[in-house]
PASEBA-1860 file (N, C-alpha, C; in nm, 3 decimals):
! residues 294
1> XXXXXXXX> 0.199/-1.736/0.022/0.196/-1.590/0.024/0.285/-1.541/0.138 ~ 0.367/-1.456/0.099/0.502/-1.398/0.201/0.481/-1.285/0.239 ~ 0.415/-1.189/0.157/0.377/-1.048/0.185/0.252/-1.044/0.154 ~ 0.193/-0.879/0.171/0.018/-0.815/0.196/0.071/-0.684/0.149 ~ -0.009/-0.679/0.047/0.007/-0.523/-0.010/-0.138/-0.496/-0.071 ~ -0.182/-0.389/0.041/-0.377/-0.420/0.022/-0.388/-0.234/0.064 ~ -0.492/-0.201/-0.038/-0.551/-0.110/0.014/-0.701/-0.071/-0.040 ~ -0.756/-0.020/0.053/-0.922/0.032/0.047/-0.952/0.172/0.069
9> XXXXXXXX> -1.032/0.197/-0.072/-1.051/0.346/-0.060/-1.201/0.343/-0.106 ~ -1.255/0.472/0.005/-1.411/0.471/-0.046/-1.402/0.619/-0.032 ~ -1.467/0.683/-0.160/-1.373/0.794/-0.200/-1.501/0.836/-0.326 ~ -1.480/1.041/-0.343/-1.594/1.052/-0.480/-1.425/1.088/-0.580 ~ -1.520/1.061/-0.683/-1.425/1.085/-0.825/-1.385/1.251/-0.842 ~ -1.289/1.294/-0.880/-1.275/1.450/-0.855/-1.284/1.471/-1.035 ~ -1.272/1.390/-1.137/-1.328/1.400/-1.218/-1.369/1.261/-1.282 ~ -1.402/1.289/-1.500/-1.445/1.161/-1.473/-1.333/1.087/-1.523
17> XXXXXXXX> -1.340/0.932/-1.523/-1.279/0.843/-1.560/-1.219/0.908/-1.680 ~ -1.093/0.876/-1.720/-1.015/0.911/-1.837/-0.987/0.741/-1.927 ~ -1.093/0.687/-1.977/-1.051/0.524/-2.034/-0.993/0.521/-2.206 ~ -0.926/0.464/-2.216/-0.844/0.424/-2.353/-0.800/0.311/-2.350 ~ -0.794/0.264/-2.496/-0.732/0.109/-2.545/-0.568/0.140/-2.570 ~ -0.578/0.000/-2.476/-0.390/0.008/-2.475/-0.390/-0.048/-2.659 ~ -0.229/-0.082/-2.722/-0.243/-0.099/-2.875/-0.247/-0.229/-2.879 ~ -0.288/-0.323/-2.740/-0.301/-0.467/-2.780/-0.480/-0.528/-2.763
25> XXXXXXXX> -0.524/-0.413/-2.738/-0.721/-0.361/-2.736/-0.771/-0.432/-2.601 ~ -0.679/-0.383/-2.523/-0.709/-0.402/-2.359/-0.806/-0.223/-2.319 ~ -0.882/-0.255/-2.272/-0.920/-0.138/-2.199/-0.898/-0.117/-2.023 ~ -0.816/0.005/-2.046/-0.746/0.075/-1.895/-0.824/0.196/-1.877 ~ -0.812/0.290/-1.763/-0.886/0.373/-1.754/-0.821/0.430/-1.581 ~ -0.802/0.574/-1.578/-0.768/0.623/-1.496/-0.826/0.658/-1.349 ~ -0.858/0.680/-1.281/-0.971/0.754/-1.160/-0.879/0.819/-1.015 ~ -0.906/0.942/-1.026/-0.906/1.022/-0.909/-0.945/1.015/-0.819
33> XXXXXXXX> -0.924/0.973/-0.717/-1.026/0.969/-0.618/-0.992/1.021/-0.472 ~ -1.137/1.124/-0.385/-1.052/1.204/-0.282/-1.105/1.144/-0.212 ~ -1.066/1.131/-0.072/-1.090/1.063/0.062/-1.097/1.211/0.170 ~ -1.207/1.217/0.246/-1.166/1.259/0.387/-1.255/1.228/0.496 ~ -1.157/1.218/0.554/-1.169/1.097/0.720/-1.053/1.200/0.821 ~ -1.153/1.176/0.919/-1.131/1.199/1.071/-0.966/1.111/1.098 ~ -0.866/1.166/1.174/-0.783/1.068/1.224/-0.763/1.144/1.386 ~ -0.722/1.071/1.509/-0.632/1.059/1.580/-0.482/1.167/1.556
41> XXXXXXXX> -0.363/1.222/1.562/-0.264/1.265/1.584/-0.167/1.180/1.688 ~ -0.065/1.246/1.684/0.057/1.181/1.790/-0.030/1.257/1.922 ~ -0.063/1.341/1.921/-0.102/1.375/2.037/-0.249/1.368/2.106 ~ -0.305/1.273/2.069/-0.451/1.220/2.086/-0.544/1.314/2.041 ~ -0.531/1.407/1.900/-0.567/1.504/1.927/-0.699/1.471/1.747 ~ -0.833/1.495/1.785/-0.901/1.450/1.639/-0.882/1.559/1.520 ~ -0.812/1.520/1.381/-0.765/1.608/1.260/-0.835/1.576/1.189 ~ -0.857/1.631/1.075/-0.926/1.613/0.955/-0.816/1.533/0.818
49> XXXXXXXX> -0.861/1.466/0.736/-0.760/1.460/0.638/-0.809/1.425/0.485 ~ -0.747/1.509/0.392/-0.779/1.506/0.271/-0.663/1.462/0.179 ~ -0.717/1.332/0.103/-0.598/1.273/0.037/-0.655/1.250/-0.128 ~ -0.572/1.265/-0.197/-0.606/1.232/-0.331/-0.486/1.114/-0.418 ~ -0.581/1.030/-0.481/-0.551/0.881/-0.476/-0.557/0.858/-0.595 ~ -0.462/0.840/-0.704/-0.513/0.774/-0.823/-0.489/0.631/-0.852 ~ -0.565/0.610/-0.884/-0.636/0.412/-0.943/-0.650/0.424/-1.053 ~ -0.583/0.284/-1.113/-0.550/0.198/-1.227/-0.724/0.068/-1.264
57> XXXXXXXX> -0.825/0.077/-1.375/-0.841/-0.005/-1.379/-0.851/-0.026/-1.500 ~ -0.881/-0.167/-1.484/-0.885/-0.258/-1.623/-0.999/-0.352/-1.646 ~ -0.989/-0.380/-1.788/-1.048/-0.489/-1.883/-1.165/-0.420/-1.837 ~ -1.267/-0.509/-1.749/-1.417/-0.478/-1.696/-1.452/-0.395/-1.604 ~ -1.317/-0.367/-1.539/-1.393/-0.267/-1.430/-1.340/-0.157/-1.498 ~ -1.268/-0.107/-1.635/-1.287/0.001/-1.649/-1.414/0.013/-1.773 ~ -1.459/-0.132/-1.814/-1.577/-0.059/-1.909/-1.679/-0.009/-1.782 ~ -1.675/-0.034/-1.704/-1.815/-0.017/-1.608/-1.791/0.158/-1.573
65> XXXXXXXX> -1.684/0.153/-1.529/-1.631/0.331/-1.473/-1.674/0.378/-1.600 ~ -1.688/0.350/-1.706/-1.679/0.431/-1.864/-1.813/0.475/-1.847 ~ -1.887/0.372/-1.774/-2.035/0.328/-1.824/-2.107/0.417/-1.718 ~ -2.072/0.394/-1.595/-2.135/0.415/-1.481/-2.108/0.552/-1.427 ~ -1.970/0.584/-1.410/-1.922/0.656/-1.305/-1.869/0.799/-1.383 ~ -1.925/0.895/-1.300/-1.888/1.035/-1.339/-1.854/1.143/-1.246 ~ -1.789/1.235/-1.272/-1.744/1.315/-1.157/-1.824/1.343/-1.047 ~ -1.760/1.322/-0.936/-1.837/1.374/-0.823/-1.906/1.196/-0.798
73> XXXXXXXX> -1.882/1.124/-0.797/-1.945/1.007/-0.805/-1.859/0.914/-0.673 ~ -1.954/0.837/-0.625/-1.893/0.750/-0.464/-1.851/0.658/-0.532 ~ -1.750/0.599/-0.491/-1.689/0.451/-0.535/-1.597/0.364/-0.393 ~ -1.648/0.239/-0.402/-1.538/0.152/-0.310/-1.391/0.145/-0.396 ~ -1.272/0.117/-0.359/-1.194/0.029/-0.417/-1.121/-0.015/-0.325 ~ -1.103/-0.144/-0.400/-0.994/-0.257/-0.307/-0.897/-0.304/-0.408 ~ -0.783/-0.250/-0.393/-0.637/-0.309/-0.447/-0.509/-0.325/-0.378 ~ -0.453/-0.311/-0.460/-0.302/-0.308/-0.432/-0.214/-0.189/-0.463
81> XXXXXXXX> -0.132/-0.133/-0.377/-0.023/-0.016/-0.399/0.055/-0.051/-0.549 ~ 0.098/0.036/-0.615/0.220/-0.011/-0.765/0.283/0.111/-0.760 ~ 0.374/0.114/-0.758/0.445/0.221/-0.825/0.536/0.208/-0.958 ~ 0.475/0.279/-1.090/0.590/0.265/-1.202/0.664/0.384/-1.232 ~ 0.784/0.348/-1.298/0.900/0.396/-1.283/0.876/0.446/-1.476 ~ 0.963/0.513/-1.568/0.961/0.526/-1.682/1.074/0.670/-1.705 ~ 1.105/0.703/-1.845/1.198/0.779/-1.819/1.096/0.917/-1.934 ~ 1.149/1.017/-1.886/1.100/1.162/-1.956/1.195/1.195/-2.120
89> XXXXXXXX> 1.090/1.241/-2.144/1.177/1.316/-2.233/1.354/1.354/-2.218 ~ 1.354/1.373/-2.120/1.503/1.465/-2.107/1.600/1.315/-2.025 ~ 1.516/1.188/-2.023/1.621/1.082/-2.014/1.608/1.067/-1.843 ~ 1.538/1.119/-1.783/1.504/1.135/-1.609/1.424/0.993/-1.590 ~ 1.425/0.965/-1.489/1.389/0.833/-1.478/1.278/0.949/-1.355 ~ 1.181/0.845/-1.362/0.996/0.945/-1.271/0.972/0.822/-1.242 ~ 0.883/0.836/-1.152/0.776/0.741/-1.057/0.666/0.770/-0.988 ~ 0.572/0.677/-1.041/0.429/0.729/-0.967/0.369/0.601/-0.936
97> XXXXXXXX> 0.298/0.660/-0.814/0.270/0.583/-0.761/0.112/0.589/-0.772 ~ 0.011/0.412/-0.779/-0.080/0.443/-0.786/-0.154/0.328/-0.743 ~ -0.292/0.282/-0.716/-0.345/0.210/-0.629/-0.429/0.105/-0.792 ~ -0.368/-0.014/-0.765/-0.396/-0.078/-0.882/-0.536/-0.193/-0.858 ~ -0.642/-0.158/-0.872/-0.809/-0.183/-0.859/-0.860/-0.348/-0.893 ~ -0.829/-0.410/-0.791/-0.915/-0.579/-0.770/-1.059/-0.552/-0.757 ~ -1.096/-0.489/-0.713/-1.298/-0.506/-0.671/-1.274/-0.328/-0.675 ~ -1.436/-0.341/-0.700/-1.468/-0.206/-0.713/-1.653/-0.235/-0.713
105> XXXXXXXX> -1.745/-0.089/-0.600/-1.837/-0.108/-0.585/-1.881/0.044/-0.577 ~ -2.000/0.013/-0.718/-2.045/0.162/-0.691/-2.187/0.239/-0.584 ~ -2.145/0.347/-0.536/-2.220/0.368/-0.380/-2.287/0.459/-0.457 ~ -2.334/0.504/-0.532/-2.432/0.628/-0.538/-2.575/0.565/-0.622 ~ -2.669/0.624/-0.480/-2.774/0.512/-0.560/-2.878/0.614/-0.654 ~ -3.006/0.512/-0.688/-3.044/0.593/-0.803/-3.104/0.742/-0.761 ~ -3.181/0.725/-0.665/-3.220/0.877/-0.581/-3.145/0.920/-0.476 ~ -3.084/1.008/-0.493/-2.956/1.080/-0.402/-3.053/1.072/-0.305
113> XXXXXXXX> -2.969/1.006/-0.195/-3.018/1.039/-0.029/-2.950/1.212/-0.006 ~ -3.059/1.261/0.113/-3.025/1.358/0.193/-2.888/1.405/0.229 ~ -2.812/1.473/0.280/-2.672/1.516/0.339/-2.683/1.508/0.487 ~ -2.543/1.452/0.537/-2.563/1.450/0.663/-2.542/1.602/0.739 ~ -2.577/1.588/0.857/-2.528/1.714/0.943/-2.371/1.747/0.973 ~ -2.355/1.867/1.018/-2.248/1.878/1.024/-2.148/1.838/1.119 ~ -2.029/1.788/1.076/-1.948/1.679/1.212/-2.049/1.547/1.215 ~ -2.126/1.482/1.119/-2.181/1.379/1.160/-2.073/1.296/1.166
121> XXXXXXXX> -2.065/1.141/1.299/-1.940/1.059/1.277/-1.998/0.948/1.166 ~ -2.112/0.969/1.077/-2.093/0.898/0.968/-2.082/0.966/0.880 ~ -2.054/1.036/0.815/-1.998/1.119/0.736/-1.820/1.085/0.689 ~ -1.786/1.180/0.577/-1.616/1.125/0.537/-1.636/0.975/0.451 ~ -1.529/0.944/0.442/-1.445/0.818/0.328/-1.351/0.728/0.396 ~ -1.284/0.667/0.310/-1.184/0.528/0.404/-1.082/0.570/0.295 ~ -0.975/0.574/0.417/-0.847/0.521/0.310/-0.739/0.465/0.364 ~ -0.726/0.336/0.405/-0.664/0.228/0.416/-0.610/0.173/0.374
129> XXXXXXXX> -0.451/0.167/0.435/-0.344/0.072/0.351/-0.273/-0.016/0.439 ~ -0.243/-0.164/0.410/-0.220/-0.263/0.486/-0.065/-0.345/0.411 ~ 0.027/-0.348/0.452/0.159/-0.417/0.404/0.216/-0.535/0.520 ~ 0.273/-0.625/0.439/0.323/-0.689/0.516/0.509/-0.702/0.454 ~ 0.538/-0.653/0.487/0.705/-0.676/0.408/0.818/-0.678/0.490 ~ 0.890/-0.677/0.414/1.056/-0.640/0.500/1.088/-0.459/0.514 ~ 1.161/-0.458/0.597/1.209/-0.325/0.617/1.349/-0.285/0.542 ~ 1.365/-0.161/0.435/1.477/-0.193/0.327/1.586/-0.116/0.429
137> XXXXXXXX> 1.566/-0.045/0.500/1.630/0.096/0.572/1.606/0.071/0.723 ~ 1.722/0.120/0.809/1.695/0.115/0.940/1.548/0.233/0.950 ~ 1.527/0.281/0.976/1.419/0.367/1.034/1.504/0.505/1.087 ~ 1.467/0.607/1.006/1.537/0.739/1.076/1.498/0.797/1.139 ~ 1.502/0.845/1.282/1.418/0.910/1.392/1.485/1.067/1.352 ~ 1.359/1.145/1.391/1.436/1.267/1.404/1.289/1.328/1.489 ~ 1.381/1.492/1.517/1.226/1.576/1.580/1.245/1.666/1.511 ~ 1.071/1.721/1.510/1.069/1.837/1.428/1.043/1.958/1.518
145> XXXXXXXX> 1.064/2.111/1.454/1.055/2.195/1.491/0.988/2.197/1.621 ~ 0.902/2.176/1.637/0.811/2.204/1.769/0.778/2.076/1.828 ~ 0.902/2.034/1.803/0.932/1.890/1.896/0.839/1.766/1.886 ~ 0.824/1.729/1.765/0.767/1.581/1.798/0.838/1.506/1.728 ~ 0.788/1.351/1.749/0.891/1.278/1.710/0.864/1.213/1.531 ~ 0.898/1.188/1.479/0.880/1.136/1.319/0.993/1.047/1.303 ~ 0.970/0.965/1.204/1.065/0.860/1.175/1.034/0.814/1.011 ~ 1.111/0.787/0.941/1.082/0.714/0.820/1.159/0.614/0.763
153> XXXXXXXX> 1.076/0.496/0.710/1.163/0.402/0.682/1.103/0.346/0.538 ~ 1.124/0.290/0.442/1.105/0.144/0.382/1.053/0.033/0.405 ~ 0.952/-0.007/0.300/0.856/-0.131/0.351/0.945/-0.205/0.199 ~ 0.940/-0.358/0.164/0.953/-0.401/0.010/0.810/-0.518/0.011 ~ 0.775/-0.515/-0.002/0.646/-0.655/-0.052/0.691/-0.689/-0.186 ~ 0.583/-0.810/-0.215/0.637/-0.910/-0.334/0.541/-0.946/-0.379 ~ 0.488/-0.921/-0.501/0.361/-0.959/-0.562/0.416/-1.049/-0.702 ~ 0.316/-1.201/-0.703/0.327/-1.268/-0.787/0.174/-1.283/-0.847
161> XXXXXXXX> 0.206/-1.326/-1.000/0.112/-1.322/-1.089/0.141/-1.408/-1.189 ~ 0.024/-1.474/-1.231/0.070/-1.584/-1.403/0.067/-1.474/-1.499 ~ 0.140/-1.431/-1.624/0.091/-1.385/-1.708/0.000/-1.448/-1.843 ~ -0.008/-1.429/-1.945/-0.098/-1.454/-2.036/-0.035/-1.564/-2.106 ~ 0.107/-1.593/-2.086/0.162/-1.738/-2.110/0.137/-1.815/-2.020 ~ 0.152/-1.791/-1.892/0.108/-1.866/-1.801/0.250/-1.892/-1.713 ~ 0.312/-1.838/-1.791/0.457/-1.786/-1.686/0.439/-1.750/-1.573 ~ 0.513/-1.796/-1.460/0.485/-1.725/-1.368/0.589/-1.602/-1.320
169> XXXXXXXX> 0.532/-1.469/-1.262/0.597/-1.346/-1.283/0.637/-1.282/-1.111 ~ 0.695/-1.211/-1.079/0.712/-1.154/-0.984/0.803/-1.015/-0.972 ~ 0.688/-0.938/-0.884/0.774/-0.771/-0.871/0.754/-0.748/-0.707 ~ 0.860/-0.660/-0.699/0.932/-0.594/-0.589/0.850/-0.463/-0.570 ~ 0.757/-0.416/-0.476/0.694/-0.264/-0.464/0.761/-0.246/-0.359 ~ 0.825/-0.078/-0.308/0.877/-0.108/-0.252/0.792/0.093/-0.178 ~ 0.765/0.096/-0.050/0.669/0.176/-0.004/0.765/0.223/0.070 ~ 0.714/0.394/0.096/0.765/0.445/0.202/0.639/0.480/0.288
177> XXXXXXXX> 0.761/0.495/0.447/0.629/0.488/0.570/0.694/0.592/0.667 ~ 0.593/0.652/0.739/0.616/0.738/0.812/0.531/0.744/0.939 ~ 0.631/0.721/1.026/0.569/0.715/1.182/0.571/0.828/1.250 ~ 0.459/0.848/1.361/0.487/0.983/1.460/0.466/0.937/1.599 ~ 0.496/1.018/1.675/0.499/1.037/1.827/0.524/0.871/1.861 ~ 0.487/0.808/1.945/0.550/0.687/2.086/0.609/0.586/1.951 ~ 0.513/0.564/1.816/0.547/0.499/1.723/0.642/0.490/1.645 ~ 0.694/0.627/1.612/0.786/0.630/1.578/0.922/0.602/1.691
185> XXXXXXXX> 0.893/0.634/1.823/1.012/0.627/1.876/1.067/0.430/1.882 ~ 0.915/0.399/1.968/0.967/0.225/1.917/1.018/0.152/1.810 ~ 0.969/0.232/1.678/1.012/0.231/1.550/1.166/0.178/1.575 ~ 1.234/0.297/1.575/1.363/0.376/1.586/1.450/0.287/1.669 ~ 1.384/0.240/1.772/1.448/0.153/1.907/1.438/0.011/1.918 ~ 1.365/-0.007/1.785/1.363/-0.187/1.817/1.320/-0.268/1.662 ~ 1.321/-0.189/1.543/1.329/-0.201/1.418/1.452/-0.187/1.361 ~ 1.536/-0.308/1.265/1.606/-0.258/1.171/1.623/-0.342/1.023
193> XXXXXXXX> 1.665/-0.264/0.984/1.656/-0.352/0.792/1.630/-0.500/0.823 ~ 1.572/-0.517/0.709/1.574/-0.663/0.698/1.476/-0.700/0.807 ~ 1.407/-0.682/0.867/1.328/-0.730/0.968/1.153/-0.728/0.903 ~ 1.082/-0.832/0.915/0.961/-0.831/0.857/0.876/-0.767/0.935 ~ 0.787/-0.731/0.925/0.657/-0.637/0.984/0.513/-0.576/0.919 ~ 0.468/-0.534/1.031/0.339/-0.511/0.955/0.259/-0.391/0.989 ~ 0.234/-0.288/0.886/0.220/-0.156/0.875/0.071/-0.150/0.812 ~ -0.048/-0.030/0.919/-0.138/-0.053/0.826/-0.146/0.156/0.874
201> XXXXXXXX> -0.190/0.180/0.789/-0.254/0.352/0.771/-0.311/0.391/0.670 ~ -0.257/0.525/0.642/-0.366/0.537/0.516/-0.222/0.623/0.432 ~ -0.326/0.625/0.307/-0.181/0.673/0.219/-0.218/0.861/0.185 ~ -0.108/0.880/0.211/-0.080/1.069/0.154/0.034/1.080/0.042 ~ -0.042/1.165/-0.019/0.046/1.225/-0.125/0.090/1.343/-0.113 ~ 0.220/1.415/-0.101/0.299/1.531/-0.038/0.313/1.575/-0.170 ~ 0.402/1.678/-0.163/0.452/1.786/-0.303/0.517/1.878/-0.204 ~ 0.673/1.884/-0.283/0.783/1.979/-0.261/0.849/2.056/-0.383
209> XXXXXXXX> 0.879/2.147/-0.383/0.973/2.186/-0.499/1.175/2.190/-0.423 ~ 1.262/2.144/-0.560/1.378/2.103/-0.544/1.455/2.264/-0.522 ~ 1.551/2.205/-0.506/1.661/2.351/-0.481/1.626/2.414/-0.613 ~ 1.569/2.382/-0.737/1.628/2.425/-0.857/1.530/2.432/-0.885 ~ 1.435/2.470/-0.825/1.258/2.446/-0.873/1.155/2.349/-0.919 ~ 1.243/2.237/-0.934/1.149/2.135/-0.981/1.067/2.103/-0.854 ~ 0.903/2.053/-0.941/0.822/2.019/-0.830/0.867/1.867/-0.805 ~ 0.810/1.825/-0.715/0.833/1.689/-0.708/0.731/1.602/-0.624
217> XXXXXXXX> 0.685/1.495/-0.631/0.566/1.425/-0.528/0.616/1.305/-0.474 ~ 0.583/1.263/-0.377/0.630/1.107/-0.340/0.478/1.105/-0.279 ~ 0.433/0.950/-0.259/0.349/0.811/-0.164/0.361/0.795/-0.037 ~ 0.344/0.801/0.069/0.368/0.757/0.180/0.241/0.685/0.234 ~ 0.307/0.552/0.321/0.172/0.525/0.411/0.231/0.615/0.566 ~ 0.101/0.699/0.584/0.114/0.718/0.765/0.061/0.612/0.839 ~ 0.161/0.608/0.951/0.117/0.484/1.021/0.009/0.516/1.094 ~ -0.075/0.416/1.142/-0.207/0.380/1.236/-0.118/0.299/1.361
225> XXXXXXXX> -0.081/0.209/1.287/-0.042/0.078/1.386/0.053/-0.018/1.303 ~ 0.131/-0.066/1.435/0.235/-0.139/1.320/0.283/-0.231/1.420 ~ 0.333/-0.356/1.371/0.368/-0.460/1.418/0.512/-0.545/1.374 ~ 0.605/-0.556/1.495/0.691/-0.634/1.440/0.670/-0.797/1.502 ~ 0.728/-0.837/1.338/0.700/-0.983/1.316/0.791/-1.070/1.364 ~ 0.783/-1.188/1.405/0.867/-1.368/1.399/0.951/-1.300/1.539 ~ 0.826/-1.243/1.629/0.841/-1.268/1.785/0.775/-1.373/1.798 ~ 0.887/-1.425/1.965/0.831/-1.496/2.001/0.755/-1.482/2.151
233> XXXXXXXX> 0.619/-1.572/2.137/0.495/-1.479/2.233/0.559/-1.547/2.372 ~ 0.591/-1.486/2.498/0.652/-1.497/2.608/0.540/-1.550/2.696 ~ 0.417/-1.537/2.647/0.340/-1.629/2.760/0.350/-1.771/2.685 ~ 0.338/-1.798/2.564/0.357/-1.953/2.528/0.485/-2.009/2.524 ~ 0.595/-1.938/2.513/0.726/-2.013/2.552/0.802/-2.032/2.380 ~ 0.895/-2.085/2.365/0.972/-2.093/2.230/0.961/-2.232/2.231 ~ 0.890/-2.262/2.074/0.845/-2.385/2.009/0.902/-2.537/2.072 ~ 0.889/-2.577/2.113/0.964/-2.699/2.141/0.927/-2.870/2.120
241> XXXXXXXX> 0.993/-2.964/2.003/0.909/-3.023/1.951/0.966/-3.169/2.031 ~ 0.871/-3.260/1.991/0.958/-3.412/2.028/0.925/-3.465/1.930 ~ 1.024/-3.560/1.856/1.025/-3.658/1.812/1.060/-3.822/1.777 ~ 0.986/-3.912/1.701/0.968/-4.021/1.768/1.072/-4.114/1.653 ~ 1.152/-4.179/1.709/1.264/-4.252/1.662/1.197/-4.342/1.570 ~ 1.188/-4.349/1.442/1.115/-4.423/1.353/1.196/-4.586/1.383 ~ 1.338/-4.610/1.432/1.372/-4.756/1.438/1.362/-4.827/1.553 ~ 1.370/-4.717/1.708/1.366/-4.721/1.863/1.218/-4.712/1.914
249> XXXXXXXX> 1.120/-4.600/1.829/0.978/-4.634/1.881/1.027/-4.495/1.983 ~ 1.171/-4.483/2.061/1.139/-4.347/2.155/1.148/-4.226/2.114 ~ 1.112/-4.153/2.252/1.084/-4.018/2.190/1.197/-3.916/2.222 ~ 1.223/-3.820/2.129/1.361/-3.741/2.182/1.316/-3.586/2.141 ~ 1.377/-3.506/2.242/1.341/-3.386/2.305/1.472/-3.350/2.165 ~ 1.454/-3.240/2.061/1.504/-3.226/2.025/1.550/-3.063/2.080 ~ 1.684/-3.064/2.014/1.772/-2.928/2.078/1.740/-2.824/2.034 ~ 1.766/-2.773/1.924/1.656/-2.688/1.831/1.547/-2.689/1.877
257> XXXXXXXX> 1.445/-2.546/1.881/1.290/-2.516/1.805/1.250/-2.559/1.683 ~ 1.161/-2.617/1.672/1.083/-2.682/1.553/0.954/-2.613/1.565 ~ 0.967/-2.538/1.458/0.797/-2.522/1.371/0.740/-2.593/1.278 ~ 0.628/-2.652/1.302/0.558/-2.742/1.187/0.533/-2.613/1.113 ~ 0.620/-2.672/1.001/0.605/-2.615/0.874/0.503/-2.592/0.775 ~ 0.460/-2.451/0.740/0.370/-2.488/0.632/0.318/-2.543/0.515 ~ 0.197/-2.532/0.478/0.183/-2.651/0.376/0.265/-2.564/0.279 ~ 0.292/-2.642/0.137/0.295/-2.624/0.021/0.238/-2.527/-0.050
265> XXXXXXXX> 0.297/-2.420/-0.058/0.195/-2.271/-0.080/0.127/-2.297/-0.229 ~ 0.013/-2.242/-0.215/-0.059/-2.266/-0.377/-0.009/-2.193/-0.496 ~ -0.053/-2.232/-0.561/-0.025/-2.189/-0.731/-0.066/-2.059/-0.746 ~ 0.030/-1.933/-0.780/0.020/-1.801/-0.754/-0.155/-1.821/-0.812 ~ -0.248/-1.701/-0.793/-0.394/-1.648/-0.850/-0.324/-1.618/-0.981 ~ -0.391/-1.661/-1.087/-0.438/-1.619/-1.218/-0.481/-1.460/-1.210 ~ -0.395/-1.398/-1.258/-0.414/-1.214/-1.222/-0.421/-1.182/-1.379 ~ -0.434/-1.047/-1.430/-0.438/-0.959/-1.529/-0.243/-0.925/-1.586
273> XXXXXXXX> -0.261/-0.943/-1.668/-0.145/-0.944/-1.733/-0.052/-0.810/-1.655 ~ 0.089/-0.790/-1.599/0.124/-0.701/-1.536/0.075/-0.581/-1.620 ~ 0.032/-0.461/-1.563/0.000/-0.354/-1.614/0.144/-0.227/-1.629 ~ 0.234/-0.266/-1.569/0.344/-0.239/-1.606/0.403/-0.252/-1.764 ~ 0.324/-0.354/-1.844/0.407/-0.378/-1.950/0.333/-0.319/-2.047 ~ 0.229/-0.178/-2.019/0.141/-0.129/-2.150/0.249/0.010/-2.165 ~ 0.274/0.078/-2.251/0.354/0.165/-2.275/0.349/0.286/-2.160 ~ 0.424/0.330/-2.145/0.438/0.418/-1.988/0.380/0.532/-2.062
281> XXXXXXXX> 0.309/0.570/-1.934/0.199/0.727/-1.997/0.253/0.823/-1.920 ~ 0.239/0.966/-1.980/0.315/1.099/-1.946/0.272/1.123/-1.861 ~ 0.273/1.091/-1.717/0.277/1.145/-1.586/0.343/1.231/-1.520 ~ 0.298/1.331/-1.460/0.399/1.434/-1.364/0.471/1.331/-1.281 ~ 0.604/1.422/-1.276/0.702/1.340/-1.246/0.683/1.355/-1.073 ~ 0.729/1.209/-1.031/0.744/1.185/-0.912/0.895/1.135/-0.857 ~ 0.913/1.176/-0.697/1.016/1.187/-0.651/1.068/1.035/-0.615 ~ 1.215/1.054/-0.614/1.272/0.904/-0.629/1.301/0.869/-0.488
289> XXXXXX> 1.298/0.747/-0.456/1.285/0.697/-0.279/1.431/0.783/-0.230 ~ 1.521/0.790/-0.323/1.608/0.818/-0.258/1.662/0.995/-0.226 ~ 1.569/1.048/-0.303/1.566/1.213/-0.324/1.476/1.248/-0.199 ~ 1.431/1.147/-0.070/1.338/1.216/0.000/1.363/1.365/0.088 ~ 1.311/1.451/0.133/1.387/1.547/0.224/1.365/1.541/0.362 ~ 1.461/1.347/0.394/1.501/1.349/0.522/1.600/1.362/0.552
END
């Protein structure tokens, strides 16, 4: 495994499940789901935040949503980010992005508990997103109006899967991220393409309209915390191996760093047939990575 493309949302349904048979008698099924949670700011300052999230599930976990779950209803989910691409009527190529559902746990029990007080810190939802990828774009710093700092860049992760032949399959997701205040500036100053790292926040969904009126939406993760990768840690020193002359018996300080290499990575997980390949459904159109308004 090379990349991490993970996210967790505990979240009520804003309506109910929308489920239908794809035409090969798979059952899929749609879900809305809103999050709000307390965050931090660039400026240590505590905000509120309201995000709305749509999730993909399948086979069994959408007979259960069919079965179980109705508007206004608590739900865990734990998946993975997807974004699919498809073209409109008028030949436009759209993209939406949506949170594609591994586990799912339903929170509302049979006798509604009480409501909490107001500002309780248990109170609110989770919405958590975790990547591990390459960076496609240097990172663009800029400031905004009333001076703070923002930056945005490109994450790509790599998700593999057997399909129903037993082929093995692989896709490219490819995320946008957005840093603020000290984060973004290190961003900016010590990140560039091609460099691996690791980004965890939560995900927002924006909406703009174009010069010409079209609306438009893009995905973003905001950052929490982020990490760049394949440093080397300055209190342990850079790898240094010896090895032993299989015909001499001695030992030699080799010139190069040597990392013992990892094992033999396992046989991708047995996953659900890509959900990419059921006929693309009429979604409001979403904005293309490259139409952003930075």
């Amino acid at each position: 495994m090379y990349a991490l493309n993970r996210t967790q949302l505990i979240g009520h349904l804003t309506q109910a499940p929308e489920i239908r048979q794809t035409p090969n008698g798979q059952t899929v099924g749609d879900l809305n789901i809103v999050t709000r949670q307390n965050f931090t700011n660039s400026s240590g300052e505590t905000q509120s935040s309201v995000a709305y999230t749509n999730v993909v599930v399948w086979r069994g976990l959408a007979e259960i949503c069919d079965k179980y779950l109705k508007k206004g209803g608590q739900v865990y989910i734990s998946g993975r980010i997807q974004t699919d691409d498809w073209e409109d009527n008028e030949g436009q190529k759209r993209y939406k992005t949506r949170v594609v559902a591994d586990e799912m746990i339903l929170l509302d029990p049979r006798t509604p508990n009480p409501g909490l007080p107001q500002g309780s810190k248990l109170a609110g939802g989770l919405n958590q997103a975790e990547i591990v990828g390459n960076v496609t774009r240097d990172p663009e710093f800029r400031q905004t109006p009333n001076g703070e700092s923002v930056c945005s860049f490109g994450v790509a992760t790599n998700f593999s899967w057997k399909d129903r032949t037993g082929q093995s399959q692989e896709k490219t997701e490819f995320h946008n991220v957005v840093a603020w205040g000290d984060i973004a500036k290190s961003l900016s100053e010590q990140v560039k393409k091609g460099r691996k790292i690791y980004v965890a926040g939560r995900l927002q969904t924006r909406s703009w309209e174009t010069p010409d009126g079209q609306k438009r939406w893009t995905t973003e993760i905001i950052v929490d915390r982020t990490l760049a990768l394949g440093t080397v840690d300055s209190e342990i020193g850079t790898p240094v191996a010896t090895a032993e002359s299989a015909e001499s018996g001695t030992k030699v300080t080799l010139s190069e760093p040597v990392v013992k290499g990892p094992e033999a990575p396992a046989e991708p997980t047995v996953v659900p047939e890509n959900p990419t390949a059921v006929p693309a459904i009429n979604y409001e159109p979403e904005i293309k990575p490259e139409d952003l308004p930075f």
